[in-house]
C-alpha positions in Angstrom: -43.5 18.9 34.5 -42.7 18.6 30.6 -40.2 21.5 31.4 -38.1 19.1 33.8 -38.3 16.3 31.1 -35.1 17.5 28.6 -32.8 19.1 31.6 -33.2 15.7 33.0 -32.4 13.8 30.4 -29.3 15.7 29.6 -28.1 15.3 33.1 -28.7 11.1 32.7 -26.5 11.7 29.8 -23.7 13.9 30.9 -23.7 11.6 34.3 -24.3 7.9 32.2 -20.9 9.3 30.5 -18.9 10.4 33.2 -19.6 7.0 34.8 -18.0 5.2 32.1 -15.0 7.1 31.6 -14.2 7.2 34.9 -14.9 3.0 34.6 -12.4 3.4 31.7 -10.1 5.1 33.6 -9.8 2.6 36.9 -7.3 -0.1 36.1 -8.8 -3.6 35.8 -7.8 -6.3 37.3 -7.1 -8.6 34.3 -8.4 -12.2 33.7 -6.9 -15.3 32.3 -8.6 -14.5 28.6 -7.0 -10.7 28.9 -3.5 -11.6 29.7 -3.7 -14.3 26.9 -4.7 -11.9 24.7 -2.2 -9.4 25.8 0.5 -11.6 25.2 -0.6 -12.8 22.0 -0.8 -9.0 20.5 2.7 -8.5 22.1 4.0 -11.6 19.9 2.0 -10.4 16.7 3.3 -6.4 17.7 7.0 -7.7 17.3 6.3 -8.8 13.8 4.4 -5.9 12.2 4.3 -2.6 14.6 8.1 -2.0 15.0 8.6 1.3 16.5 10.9 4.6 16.4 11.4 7.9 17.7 9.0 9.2 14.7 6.5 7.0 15.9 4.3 8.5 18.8 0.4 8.5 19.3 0.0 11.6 21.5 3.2 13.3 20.5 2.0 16.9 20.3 0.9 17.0 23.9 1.8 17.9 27.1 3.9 15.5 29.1 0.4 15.2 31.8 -2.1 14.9 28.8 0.1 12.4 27.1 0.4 10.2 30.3 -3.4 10.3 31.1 -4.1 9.4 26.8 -1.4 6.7 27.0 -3.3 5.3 30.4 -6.7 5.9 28.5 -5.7 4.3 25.7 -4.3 1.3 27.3 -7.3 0.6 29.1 -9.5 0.7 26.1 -6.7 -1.8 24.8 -7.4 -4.2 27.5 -10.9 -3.8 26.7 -11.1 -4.4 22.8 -8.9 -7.7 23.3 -11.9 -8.5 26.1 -14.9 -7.8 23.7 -12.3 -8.8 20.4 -12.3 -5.7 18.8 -10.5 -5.8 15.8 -10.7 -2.6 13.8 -10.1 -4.3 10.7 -11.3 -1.6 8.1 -8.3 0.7 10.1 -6.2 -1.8 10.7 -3.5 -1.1 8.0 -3.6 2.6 8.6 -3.4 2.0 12.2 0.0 -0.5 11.8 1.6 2.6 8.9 1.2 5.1 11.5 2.4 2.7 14.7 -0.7 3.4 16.3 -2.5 0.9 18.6 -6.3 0.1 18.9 -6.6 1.4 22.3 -5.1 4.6 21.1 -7.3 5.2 18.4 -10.4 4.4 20.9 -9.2 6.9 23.5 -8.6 9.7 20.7 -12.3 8.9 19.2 -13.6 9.1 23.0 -11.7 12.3 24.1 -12.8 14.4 20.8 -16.6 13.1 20.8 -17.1 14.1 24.7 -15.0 17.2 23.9 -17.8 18.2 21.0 -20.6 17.0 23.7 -20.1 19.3 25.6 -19.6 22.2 23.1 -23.4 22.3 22.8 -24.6 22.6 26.7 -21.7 25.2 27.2 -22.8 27.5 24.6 -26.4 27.0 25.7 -25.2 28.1 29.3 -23.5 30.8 27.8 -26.4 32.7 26.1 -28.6 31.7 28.6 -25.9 33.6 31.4 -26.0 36.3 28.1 -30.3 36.8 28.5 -31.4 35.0 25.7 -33.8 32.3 26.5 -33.4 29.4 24.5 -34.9 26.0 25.2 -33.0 23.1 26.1 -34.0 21.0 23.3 -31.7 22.9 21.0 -28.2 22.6 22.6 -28.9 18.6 23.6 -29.8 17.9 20.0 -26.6 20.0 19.0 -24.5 18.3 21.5 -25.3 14.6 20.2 -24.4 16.0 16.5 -21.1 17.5 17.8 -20.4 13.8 19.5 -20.9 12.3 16.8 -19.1 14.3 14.2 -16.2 14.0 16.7 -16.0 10.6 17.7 -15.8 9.8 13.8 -13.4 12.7 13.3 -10.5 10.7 13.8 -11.2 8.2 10.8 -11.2 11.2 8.5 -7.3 12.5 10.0 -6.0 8.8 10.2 -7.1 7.9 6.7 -5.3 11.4 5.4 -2.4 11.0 7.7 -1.9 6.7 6.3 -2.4 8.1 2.5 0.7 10.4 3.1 2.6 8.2 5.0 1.9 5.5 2.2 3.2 7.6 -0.6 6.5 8.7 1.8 6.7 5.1 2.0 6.2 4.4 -1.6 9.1 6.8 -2.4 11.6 5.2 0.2 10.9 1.7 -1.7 12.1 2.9 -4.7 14.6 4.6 -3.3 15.7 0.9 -1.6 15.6 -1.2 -4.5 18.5 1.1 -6.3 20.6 0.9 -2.9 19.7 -3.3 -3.0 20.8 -3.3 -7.0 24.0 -1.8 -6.0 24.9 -4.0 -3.4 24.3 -6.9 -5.0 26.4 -5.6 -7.8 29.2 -5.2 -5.3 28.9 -9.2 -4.8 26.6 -9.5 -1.8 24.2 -12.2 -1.2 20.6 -11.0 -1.0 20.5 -11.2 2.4 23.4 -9.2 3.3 22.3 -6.7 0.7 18.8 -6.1 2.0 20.4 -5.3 5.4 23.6 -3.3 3.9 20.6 -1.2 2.3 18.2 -0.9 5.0 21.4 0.7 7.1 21.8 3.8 5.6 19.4 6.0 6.9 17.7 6.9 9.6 14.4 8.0 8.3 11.5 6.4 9.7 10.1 3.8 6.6 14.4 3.1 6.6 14.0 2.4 10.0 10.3 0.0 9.6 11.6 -1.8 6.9 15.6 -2.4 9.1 13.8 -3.8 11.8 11.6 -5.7 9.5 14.3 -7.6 8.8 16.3 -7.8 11.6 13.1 -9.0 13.2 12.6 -11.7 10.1 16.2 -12.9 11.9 15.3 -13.3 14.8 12.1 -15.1 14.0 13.8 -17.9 11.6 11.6 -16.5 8.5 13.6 -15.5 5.4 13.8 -11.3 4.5 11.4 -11.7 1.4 8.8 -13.4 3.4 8.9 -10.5 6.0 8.9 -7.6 3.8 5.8 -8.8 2.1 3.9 -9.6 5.6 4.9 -5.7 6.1 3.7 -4.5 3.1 0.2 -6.5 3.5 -0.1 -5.0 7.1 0.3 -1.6 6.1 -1.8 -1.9 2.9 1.7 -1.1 0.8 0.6 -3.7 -2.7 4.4 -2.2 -4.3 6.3 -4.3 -1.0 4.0 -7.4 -1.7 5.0 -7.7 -5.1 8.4 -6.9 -4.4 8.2 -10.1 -1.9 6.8 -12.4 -4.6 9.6 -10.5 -7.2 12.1 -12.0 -5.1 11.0 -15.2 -4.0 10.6 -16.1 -7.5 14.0 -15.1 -8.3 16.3 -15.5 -4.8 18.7 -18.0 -6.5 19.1 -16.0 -10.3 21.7 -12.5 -8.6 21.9 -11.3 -12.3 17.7 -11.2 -12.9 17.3 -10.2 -9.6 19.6 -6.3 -10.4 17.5 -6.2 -13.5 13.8 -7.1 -12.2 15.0 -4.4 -9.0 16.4 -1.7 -11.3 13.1 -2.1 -13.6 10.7 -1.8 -10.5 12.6 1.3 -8.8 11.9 3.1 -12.4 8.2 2.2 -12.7 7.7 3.5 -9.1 9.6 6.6 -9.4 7.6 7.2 -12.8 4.4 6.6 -10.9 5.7 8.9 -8.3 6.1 11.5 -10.6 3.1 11.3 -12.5 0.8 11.5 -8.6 2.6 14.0 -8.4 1.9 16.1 -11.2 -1.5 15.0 -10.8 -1.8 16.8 -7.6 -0.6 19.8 -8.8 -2.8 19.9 -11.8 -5.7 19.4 -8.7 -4.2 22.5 -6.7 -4.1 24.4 -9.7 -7.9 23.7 -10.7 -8.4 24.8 -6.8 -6.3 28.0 -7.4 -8.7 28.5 -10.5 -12.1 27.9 -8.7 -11.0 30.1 -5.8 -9.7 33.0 -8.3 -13.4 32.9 -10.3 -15.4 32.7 -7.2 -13.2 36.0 -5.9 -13.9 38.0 -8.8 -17.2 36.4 -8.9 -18.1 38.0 -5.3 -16.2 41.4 -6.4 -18.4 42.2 -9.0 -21.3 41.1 -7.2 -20.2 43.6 -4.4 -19.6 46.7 -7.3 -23.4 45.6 -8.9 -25.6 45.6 -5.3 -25.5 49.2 -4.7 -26.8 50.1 -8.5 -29.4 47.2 -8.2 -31.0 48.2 -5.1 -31.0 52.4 -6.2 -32.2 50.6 -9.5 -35.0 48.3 -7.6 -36.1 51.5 -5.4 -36.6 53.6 -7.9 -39.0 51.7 -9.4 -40.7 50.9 -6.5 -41.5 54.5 -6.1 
């Protein structure tokens, strides 16, 4: 009877989660509170998650997986703004990256019950290979594997906001010059945060142009959207550039200054990251080199240690 007790379990398990995805899967019929909080993150979405071609969730797969993740995803949408789910520690690397909450559910969800299942596969396989292993083993190994994936995703979305971040840090610099230039040409502020904004195509170009074209449409002045975009994606160099020119909107002169000043402190903070990640790849180079020769001359000594080491054992 014990022998029936972890077989069962697993299958309560591996059925308790089928259940619920497939529950995830059916579309709701929405309530009152769901459609309010639907339309209230599609007014909050046009402010701070603009989009662009750059700018997909599942864009490395197939046109069928990326239909079933999008309907995945937007059913876990509907149902963090039911239980209020807010993801607040990932919520600025979620808005860099123009990635929704359902979205980043559905991705946890799909890789932890992908890893599940790793475990009671590999267990089927040996057993179909003779080995007789108890069932203890690949259940404990197939909760470890779900776990490690469903947090898996925190790991890649942190990395993949730190790049973005620093691509984004670059194209700020890069947009104060162009701003400096056009108000030297005699533009208003206004005009020459859009003239700048216009001349690329590139995908932080693109965030911060619709930034603005949204502030327009909204009635809220350029400054005061750029620094709601820069505290939404965690970006403290487009806050204080927002503060920077609301302190100076009606002074043109100060303003070419203060923006030339700032484009050269973040270029020189660019460049010093940057040679600080070199320095770090090169003391990785170095590690790997030593622990190379390291294992080479362990693999030129074992031969004389073990003849050494049985000779004196005879």
């Amino acid at each position: 009877m014990s022998s029936m007790v972890w077989p069962m379990l697993a299958g309560g398990l591996v059925g308790l989660g089928v259940y619920l995805f497939v529950r995830t899967l059916l579309r709701p019929r929405p309530g009152v509170a769901t459609l309010v909080a639907r339309i209230d993150a599609g007014s909050r979405s046009m402010q701070t998650h603009t989009l662009s071609e750059y700018d997909t969730s599942f864009a490395d797969m197939s046109s069928r997986g990326r239909s079933v993740m999008t309907g995945l995803a937007d059913r876990f949408e509907v149902l963090a703004a039911q239980r209020g789910w807010q993801m607040s520690r990932h919520r600025a690397d979620l808005t860099i990256l123009n990635r929704s909450v359902g979205a980043m559910l559905a991705l946890k969800v799909v890789s932890g019950t992908m890893l599940l299942l790793v475990g009671p596969l590999v267990w089927g396989a040996l057993r179909l290979g003779g080995l007789d292993i108890g069932p203890s083993m690949p259940l404990g190994l197939g909760l470890l594997l779900g776990l490690l994936g469903f947090f898996l995703p925190d790991l890649s979305l942190r990395a993949e906001a730190e790049q973005r971040r620093r691509e984004f840090r670059r194209t700020v610099g890069i947009f104060l010059d162009l701003v400096a230039m056009n108000l030297a040409g005699g533009r208003g502020l206004p005009e020459a945060l859009l003239a700048a904004s216009s001349v690329s195509d590139h995908w932080s170009v693109v965030r911060i142009r619709q930034t603005l074209a949204n502030a327009r449409l909204f009635g809220t002045t350029p400054w005061e959207a750029l620094g709601r975009l820069g505290k939404d994606i965690g970006l403290e160099e487009l806050e204080s550039l927002s503060g920077a020119l609301v302190l100076a909107a009606d002074d043109g002169a100060k303003i070419r200054q203060s923006l030339t000043a700032r484009a050269t402190t973040m270029r020189r903070k660019a460049l010093s990251e940057a040679e600080g990640d070199e320095g770090e790849r090169s003391q990785s180079m170095l590690i790997a080199q030593m622990l190379l020769v390291v294992a080479f001359l362990v693999y030129l000594a074992y031969p004389a240690l073990v003849a050494l080491m049985t000779e004196q054992a005879i």
